[in-house]
PDB file of N, CA, C, O and CB in Angstrom:
ATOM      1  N   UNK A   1     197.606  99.852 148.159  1.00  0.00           N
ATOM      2  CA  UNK A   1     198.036  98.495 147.848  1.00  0.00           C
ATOM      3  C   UNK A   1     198.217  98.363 146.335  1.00  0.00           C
ATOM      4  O   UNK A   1     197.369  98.721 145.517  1.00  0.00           O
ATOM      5  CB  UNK A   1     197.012  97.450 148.380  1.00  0.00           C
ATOM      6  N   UNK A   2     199.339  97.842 146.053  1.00  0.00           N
ATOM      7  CA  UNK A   2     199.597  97.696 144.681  1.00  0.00           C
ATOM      8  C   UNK A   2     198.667  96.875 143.822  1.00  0.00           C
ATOM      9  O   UNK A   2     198.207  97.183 142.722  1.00  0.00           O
ATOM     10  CB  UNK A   2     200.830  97.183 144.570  1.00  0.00           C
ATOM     11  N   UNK A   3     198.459  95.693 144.575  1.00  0.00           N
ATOM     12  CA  UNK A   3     197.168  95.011 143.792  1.00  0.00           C
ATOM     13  C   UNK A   3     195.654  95.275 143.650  1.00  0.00           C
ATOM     14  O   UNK A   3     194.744  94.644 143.113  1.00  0.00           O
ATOM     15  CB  UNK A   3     197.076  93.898 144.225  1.00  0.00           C
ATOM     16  N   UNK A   4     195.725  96.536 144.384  1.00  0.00           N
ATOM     17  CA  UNK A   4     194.413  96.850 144.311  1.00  0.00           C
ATOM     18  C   UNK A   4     194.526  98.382 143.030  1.00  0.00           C
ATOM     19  O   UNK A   4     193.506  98.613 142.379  1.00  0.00           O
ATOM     20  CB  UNK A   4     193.776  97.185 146.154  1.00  0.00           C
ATOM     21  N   UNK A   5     195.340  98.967 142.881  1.00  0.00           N
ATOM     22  CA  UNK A   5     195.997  99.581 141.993  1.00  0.00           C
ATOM     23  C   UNK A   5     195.572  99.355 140.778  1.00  0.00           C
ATOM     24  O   UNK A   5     194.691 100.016 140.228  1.00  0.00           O
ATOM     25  CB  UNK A   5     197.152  99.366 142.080  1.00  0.00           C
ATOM     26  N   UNK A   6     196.242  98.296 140.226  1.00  0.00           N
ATOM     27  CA  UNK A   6     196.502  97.262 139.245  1.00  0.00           C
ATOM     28  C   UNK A   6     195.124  96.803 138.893  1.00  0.00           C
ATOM     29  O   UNK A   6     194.982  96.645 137.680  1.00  0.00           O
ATOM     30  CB  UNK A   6     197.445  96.083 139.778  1.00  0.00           C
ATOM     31  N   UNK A   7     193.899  96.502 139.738  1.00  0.00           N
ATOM     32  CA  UNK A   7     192.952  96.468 139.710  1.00  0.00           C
ATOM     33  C   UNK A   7     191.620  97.281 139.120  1.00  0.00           C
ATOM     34  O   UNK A   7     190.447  96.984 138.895  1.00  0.00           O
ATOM     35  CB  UNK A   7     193.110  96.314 140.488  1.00  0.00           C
ATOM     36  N   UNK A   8     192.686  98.802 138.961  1.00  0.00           N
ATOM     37  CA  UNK A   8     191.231 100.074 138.755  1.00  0.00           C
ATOM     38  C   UNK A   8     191.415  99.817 137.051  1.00  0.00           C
ATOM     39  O   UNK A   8     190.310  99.889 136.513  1.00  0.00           O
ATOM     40  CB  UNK A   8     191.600 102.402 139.477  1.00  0.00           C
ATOM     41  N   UNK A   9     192.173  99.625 136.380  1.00  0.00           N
ATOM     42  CA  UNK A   9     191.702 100.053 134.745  1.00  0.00           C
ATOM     43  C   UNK A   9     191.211  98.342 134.108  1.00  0.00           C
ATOM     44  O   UNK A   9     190.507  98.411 133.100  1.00  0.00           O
ATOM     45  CB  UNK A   9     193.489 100.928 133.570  1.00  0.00           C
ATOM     46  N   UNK A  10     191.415  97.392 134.435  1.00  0.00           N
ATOM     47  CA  UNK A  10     190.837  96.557 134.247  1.00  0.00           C
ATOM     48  C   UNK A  10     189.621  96.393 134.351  1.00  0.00           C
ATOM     49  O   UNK A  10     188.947  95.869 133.465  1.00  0.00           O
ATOM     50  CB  UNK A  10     191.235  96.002 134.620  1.00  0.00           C
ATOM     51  N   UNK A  11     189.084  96.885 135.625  1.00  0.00           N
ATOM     52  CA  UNK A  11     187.555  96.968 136.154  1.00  0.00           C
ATOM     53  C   UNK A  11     186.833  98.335 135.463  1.00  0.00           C
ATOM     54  O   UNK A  11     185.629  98.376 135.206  1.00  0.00           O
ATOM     55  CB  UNK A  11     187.532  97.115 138.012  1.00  0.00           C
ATOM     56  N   UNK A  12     187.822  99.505 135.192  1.00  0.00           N
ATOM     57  CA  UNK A  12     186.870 100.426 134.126  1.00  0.00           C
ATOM     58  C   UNK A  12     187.122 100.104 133.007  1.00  0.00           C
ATOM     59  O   UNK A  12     186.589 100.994 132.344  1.00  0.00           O
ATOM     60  CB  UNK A  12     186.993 101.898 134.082  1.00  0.00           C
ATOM     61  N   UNK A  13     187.724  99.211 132.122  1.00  0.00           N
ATOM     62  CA  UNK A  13     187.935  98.653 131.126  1.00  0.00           C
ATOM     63  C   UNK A  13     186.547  98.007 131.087  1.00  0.00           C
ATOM     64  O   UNK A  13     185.664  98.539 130.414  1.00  0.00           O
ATOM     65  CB  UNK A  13     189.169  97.875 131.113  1.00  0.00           C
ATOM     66  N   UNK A  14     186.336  96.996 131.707  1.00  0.00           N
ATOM     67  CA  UNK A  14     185.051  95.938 132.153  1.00  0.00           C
ATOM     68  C   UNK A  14     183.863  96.283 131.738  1.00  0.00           C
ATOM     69  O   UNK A  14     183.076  95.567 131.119  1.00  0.00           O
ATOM     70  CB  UNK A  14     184.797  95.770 133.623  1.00  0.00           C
ATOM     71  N   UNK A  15     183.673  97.713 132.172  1.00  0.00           N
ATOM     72  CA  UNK A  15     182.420  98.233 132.685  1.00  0.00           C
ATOM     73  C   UNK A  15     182.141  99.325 131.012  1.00  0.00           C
ATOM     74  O   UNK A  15     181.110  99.751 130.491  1.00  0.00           O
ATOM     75  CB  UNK A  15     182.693  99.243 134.593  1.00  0.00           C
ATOM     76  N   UNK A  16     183.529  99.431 130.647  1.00  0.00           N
ATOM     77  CA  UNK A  16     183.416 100.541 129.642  1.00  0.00           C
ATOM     78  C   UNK A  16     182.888  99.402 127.993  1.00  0.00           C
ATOM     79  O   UNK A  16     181.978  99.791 127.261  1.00  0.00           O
ATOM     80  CB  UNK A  16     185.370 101.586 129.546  1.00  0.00           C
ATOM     81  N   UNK A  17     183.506  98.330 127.766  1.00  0.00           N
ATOM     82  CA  UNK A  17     182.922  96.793 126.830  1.00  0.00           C
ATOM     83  C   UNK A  17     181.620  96.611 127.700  1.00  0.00           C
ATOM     84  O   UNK A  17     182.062  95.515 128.045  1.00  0.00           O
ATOM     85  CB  UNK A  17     184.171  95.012 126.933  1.00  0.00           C
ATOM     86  N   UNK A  18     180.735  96.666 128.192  1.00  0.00           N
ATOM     87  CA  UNK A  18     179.618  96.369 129.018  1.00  0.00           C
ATOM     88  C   UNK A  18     178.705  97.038 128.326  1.00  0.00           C
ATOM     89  O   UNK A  18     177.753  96.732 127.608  1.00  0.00           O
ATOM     90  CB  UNK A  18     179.680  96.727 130.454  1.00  0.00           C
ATOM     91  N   UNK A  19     179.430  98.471 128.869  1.00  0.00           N
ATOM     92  CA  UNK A  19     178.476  99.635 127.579  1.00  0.00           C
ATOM     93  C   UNK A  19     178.357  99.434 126.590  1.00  0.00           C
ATOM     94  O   UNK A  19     177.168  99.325 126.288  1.00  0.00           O
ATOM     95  CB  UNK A  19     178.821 100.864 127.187  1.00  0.00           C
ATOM     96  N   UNK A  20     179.257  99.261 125.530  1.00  0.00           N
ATOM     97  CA  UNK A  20     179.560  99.122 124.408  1.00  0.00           C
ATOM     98  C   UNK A  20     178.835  98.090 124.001  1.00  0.00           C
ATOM     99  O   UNK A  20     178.154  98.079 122.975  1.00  0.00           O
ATOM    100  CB  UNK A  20     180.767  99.054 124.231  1.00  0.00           C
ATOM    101  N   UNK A  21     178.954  97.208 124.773  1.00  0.00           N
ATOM    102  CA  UNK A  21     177.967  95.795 123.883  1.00  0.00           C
ATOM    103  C   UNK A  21     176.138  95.870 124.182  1.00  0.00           C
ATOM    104  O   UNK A  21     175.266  95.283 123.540  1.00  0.00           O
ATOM    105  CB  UNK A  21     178.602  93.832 124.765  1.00  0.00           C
ATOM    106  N   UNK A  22     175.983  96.719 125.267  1.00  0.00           N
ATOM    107  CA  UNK A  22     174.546  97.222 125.269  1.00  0.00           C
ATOM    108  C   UNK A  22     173.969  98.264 123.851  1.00  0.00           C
ATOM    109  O   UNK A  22     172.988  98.089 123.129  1.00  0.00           O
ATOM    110  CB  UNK A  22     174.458  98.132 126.739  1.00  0.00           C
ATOM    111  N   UNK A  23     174.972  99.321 123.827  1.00  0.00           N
ATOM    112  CA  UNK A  23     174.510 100.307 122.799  1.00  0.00           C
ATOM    113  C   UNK A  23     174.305  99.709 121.599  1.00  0.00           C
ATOM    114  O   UNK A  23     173.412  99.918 120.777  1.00  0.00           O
ATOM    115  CB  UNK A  23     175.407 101.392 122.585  1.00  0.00           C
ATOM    116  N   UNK A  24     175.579  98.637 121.560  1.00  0.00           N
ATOM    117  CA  UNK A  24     175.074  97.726 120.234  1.00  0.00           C
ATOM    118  C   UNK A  24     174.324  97.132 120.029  1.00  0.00           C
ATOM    119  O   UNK A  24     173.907  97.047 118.874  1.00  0.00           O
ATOM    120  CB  UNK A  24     175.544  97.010 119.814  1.00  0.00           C
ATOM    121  N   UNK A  25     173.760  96.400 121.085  1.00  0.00           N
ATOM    122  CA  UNK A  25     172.640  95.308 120.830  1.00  0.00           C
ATOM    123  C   UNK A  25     171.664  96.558 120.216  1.00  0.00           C
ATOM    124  O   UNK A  25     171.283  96.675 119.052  1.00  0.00           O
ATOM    125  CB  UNK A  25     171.956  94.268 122.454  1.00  0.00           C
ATOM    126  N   UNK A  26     171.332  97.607 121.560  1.00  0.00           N
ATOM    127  CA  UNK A  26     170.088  98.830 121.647  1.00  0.00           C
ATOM    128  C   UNK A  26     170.202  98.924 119.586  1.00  0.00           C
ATOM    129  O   UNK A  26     169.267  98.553 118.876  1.00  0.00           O
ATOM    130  CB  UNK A  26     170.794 100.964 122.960  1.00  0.00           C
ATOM    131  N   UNK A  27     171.400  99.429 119.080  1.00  0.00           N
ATOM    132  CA  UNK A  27     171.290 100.023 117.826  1.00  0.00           C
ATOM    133  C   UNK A  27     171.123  98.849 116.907  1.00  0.00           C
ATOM    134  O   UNK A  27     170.990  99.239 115.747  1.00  0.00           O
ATOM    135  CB  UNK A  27     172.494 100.931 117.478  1.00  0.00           C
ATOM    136  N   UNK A  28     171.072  97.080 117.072  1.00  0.00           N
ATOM    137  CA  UNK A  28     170.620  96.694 116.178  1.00  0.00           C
ATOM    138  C   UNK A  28     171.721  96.012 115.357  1.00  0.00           C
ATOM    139  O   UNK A  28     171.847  95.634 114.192  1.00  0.00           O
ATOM    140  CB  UNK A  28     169.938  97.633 115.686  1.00  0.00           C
ATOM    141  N   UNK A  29     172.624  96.024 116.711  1.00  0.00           N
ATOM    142  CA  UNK A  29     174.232  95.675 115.856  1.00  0.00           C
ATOM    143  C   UNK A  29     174.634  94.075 116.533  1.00  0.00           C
ATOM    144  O   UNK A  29     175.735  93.842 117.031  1.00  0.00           O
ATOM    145  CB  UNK A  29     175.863  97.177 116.422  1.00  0.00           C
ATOM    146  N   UNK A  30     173.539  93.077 116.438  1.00  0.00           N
ATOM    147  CA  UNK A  30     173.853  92.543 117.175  1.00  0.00           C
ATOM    148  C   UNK A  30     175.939  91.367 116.907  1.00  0.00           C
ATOM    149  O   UNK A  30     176.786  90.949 117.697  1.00  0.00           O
ATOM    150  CB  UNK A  30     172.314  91.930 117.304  1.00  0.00           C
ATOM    151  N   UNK A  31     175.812  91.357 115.707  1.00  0.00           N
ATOM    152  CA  UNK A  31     176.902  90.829 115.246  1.00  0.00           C
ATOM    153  C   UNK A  31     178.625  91.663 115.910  1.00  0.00           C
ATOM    154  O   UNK A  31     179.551  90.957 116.310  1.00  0.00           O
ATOM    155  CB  UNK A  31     176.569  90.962 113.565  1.00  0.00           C
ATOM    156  N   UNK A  32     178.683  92.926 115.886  1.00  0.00           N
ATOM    157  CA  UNK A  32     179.307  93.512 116.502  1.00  0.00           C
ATOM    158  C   UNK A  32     179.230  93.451 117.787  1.00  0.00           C
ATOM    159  O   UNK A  32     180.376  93.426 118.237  1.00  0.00           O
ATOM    160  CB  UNK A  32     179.242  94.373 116.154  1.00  0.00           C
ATOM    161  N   UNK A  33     178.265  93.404 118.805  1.00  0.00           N
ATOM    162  CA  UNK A  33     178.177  93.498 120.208  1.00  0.00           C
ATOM    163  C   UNK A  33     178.546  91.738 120.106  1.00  0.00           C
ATOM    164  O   UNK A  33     179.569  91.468 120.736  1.00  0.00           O
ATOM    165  CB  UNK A  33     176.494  94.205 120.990  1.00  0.00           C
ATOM    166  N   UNK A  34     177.884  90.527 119.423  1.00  0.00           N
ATOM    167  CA  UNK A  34     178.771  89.526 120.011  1.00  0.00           C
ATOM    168  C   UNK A  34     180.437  89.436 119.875  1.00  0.00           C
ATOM    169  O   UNK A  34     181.002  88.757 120.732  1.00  0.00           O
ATOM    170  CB  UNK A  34     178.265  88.366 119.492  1.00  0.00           C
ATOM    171  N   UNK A  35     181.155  90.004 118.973  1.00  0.00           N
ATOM    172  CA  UNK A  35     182.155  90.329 118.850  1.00  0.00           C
ATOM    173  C   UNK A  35     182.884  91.225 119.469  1.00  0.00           C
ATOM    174  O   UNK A  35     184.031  91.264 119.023  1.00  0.00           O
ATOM    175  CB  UNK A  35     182.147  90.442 118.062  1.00  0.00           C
ATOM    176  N   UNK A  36     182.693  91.880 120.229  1.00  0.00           N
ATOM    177  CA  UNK A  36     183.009  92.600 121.453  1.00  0.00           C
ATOM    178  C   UNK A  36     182.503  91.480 122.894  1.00  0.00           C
ATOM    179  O   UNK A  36     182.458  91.933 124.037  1.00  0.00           O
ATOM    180  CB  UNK A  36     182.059  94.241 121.363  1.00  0.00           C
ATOM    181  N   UNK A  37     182.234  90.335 122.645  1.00  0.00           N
ATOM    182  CA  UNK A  37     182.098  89.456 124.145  1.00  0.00           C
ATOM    183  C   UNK A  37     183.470  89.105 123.892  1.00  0.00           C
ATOM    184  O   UNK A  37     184.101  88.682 124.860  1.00  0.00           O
ATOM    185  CB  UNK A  37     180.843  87.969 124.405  1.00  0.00           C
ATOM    186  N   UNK A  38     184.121  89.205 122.659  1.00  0.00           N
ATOM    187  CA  UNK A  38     185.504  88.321 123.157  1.00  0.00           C
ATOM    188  C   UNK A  38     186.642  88.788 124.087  1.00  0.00           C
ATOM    189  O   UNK A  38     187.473  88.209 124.786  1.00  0.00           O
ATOM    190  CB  UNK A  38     186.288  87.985 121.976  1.00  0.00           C
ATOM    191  N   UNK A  39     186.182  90.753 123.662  1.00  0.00           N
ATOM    192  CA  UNK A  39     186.733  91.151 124.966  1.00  0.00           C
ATOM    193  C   UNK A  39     186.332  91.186 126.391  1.00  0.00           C
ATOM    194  O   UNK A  39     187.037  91.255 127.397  1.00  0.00           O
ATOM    195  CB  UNK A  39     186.960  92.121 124.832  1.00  0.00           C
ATOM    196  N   UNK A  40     185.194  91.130 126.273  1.00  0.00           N
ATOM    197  CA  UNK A  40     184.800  91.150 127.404  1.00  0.00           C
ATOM    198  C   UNK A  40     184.989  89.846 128.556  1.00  0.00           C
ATOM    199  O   UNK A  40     184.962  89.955 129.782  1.00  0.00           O
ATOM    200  CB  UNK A  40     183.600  91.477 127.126  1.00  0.00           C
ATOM    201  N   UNK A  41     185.185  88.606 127.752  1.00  0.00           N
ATOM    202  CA  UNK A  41     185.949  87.419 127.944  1.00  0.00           C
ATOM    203  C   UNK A  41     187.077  87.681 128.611  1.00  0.00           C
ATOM    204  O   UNK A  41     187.324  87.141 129.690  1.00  0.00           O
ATOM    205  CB  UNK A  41     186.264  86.774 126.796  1.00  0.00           C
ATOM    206  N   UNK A  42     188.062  88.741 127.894  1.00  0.00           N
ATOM    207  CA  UNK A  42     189.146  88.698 127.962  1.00  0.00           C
ATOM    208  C   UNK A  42     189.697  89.733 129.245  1.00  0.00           C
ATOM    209  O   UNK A  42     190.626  89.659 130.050  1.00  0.00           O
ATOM    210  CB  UNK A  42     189.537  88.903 126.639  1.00  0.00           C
ATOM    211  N   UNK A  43     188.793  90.558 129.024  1.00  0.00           N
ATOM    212  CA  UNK A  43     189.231  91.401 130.538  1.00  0.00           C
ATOM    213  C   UNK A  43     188.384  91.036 131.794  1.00  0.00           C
ATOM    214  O   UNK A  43     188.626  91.596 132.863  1.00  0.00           O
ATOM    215  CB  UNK A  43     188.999  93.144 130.395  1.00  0.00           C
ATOM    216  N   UNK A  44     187.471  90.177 131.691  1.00  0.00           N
ATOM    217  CA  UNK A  44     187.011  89.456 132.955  1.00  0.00           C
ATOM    218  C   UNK A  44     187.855  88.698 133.376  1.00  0.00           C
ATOM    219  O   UNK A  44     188.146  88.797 134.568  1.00  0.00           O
ATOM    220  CB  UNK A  44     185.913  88.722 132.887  1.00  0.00           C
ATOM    221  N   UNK A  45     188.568  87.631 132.497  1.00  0.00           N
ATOM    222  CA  UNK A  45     189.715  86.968 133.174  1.00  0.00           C
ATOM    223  C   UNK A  45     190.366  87.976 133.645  1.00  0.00           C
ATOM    224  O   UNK A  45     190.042  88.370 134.766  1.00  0.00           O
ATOM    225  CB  UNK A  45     190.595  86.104 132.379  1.00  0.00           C
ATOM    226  N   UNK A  46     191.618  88.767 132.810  1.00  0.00           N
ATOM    227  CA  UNK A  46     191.786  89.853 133.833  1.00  0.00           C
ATOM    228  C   UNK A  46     191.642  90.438 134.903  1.00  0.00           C
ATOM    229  O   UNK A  46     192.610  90.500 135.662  1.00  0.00           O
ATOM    230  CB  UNK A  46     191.629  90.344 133.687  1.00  0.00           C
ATOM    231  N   UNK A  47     190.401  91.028 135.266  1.00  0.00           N
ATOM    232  CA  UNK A  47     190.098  91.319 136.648  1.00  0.00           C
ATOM    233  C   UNK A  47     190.111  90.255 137.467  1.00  0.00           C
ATOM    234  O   UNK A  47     190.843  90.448 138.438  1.00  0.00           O
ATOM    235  CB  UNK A  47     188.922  91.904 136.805  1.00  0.00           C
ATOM    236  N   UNK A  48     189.434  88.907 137.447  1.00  0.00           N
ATOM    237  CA  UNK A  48     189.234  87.792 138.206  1.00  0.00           C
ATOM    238  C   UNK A  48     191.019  87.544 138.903  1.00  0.00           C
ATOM    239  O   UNK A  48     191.288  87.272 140.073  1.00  0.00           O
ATOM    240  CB  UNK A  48     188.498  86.422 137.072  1.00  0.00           C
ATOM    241  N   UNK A  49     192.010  87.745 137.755  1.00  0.00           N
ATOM    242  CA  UNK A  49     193.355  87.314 138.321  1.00  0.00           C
ATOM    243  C   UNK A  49     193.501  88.543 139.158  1.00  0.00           C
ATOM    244  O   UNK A  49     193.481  88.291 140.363  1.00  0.00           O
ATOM    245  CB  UNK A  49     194.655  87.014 137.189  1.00  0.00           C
ATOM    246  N   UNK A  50     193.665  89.998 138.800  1.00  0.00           N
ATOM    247  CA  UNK A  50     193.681  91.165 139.858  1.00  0.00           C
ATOM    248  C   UNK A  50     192.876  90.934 141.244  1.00  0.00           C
ATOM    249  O   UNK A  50     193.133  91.589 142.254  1.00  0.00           O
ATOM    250  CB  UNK A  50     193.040  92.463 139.164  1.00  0.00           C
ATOM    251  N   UNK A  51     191.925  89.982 141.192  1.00  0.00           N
ATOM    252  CA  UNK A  51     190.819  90.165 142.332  1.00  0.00           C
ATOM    253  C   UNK A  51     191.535  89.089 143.037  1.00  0.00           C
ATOM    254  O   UNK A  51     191.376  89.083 144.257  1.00  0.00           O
ATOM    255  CB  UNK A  51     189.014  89.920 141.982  1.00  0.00           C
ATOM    256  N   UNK A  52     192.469  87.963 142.411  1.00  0.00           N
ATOM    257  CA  UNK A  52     193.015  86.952 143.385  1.00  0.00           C
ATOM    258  C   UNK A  52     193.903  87.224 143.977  1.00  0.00           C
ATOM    259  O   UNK A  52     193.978  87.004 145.186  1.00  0.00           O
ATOM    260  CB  UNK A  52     193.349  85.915 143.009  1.00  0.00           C
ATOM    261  N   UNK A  53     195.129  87.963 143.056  1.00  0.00           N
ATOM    262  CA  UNK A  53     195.744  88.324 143.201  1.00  0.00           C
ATOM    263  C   UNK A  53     195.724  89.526 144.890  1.00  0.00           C
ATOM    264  O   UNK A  53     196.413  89.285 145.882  1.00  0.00           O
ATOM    265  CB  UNK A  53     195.851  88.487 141.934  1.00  0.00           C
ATOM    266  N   UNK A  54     194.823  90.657 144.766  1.00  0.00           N
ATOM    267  CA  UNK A  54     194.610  91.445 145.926  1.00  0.00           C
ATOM    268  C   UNK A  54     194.163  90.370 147.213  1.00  0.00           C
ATOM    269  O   UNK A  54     194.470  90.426 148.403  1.00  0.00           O
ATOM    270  CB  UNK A  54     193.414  92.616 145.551  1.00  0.00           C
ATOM    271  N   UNK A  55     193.598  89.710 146.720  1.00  0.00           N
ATOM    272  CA  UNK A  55     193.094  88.423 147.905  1.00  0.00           C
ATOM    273  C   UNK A  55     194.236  87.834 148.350  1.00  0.00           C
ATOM    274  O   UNK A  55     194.279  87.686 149.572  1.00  0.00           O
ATOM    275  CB  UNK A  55     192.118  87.090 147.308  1.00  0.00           C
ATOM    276  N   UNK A  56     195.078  87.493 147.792  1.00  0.00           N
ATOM    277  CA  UNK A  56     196.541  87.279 148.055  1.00  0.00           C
ATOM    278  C   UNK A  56     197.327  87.851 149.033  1.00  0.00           C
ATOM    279  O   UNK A  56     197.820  87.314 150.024  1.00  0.00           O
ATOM    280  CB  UNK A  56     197.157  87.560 147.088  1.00  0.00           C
ATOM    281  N   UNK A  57     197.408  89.200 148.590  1.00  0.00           N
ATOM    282  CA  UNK A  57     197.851  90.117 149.248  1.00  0.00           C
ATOM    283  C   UNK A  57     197.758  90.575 150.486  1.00  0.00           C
ATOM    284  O   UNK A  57     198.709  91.041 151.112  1.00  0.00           O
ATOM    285  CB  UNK A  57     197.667  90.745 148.784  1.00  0.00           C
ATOM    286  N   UNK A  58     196.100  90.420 151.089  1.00  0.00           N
ATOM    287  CA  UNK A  58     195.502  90.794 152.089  1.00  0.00           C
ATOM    288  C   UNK A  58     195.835  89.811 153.261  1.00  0.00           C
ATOM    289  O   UNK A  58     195.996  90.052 154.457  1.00  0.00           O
ATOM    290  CB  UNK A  58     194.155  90.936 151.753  1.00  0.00           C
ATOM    291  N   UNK A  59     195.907  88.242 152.338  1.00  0.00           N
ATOM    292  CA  UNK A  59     195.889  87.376 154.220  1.00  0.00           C
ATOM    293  C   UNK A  59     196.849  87.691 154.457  1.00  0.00           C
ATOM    294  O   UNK A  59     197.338  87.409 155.551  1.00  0.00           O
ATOM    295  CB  UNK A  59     195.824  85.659 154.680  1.00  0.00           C
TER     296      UNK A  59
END
């Protein structure tokens, strides 16, 4: 399914800023890890529209 497709690098995108803002906090960076929520903002919307989008698709 195409929308479920469309779906895989957004969601390892997601998961890969997730990391990133953990290691930062862990190293003490907290100013950088809040500055990386804006992506993480930004590709959650993302996925959320891919996830409606496949929901779409399915009925």
């Amino acid at each position: 399914m195409p929308a479920f497709q469309q779906l895989e690098e957004p969601h390892r995108r997601f998961h890969e800023i997730v990391r990133e803002i953990y290691q930062l906090v862990c190293a003490g960076r907290q100013q950088e890890a809040e500055a990386a929520f804006s992506s993480l903002e930004d590709i959650s919307t993302l996925v959320l529209q891919k996830l409606d989008d496949l929901a779409k698709s399915i009925r």
